[in-house]
C-alpha positions as CSV (number, residue, x, y, z in Angstrom):
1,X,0.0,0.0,0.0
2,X,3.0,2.3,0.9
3,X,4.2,1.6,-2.6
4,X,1.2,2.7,-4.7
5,X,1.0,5.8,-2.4
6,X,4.3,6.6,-3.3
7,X,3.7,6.3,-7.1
8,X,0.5,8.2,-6.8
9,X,2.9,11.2,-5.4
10,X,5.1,10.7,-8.0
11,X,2.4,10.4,-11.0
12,X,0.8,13.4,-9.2
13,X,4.0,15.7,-9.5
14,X,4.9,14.4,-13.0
15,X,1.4,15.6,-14.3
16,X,1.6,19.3,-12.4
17,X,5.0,19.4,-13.8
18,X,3.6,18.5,-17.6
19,X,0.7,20.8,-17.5
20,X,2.9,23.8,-15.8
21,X,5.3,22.9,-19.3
22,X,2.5,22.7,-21.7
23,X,0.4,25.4,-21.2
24,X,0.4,27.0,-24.8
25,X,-3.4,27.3,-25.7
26,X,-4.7,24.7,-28.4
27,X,-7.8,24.1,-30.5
28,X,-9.6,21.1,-30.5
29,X,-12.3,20.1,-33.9
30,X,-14.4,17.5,-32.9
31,X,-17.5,16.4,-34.8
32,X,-19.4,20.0,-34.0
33,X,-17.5,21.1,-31.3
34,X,-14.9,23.4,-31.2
35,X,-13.0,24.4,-28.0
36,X,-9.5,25.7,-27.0
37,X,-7.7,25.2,-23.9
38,X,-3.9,23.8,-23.0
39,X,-2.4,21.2,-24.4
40,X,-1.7,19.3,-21.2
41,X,-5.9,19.4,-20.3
42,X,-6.7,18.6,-23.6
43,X,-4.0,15.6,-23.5
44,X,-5.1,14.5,-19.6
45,X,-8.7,14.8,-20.7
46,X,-8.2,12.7,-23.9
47,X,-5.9,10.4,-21.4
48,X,-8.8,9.6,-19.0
49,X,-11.6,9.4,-21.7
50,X,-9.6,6.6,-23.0
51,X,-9.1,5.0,-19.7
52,X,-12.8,5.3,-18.9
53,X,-13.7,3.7,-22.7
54,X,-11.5,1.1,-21.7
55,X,-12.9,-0.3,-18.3
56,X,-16.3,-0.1,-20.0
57,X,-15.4,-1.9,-22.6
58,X,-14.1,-5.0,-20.0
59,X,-17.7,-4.3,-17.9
60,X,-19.8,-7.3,-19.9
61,X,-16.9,-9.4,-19.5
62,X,-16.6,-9.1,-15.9
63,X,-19.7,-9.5,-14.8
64,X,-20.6,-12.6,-17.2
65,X,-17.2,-14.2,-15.2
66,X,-18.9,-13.1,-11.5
67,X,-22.0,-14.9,-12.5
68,X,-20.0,-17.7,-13.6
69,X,-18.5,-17.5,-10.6
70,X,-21.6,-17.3,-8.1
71,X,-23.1,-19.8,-10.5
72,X,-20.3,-22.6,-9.7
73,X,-20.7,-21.5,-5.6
74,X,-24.0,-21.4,-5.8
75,X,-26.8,-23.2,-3.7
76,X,-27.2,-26.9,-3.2
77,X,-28.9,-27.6,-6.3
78,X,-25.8,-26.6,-8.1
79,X,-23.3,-29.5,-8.7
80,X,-19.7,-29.2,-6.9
81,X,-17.0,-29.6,-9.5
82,X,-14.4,-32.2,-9.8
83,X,-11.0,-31.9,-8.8
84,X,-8.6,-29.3,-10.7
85,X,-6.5,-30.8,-13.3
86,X,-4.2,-28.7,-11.3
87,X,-4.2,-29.9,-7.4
88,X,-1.2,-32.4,-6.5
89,X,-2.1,-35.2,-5.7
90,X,-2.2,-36.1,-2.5
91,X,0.5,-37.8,-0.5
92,X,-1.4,-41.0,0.4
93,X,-2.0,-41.7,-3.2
94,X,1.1,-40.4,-4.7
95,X,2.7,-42.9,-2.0
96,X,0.9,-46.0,-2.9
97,X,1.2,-45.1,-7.2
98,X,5.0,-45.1,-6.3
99,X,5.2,-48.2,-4.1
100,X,3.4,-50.4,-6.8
101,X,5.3,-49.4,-9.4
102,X,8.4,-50.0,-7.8
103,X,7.4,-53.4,-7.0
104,X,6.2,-54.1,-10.2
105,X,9.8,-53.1,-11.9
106,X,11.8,-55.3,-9.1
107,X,9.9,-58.4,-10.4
108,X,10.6,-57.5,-14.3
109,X,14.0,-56.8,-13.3
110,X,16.0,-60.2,-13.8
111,X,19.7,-59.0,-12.3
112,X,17.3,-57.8,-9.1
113,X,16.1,-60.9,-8.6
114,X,19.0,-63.2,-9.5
115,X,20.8,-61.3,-6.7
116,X,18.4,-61.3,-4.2
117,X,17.9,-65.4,-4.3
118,X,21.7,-66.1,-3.8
């Protein structure tokens, strides 16, 4: 938390400092509007109308994935889902898998055998 604090400040200063350097007076065209202020407010403005465009644009997709999401933790009548493909397995499984097949390989093994018989 200290961190983005700290790059808040920074960001903060940075964009005084811009505006304070690009104060020159500009014209803006858009469609039927015509305005004029500085370049840095026009740019900021343009910056955040973008930013805003953006995180609407990711809106249906988010809350399609939190229904999806209350959907699968939903009520009893909602089936529980399997196990991940990506949970280990556990140690009481993995334990027995490794103890067959290393009995299985001693048997197959001839020189294992042969040497445990003399």
């Amino acid at each position: 938390m200290r961190f983005a604090l700290v790059f808040a400040l920074i960001l903060a200063v940075l964009t005084v400092v811009f505006a304070l350097q690009n104060d020159d007076p500009m014209a803006v065209d858009f469609l039927f509007v015509q305005t004029q202020g500085s370049k840095a407010l026009i740019l900021i403005v343009t910056f955040a109308i973008g930013v805003v465009t953006g995180l609407l644009s990711t809106l249906p997709g988010r809350i399609r994935d939190k229904r999806k999401i209350k959907k699968m933790k939903g009520g009893p009548s909602s089936p529980t889902p399997g196990p991940s493909a990506f949970e280990s397995p556990s140690s009481e499984s993995y334990s027995r898998k490794k103890k067959s097949s290393s009995s299985s390989d001693a048997g197959s093994n001839p020189s294992t055998s042969s040497q445990t018989s003399s």
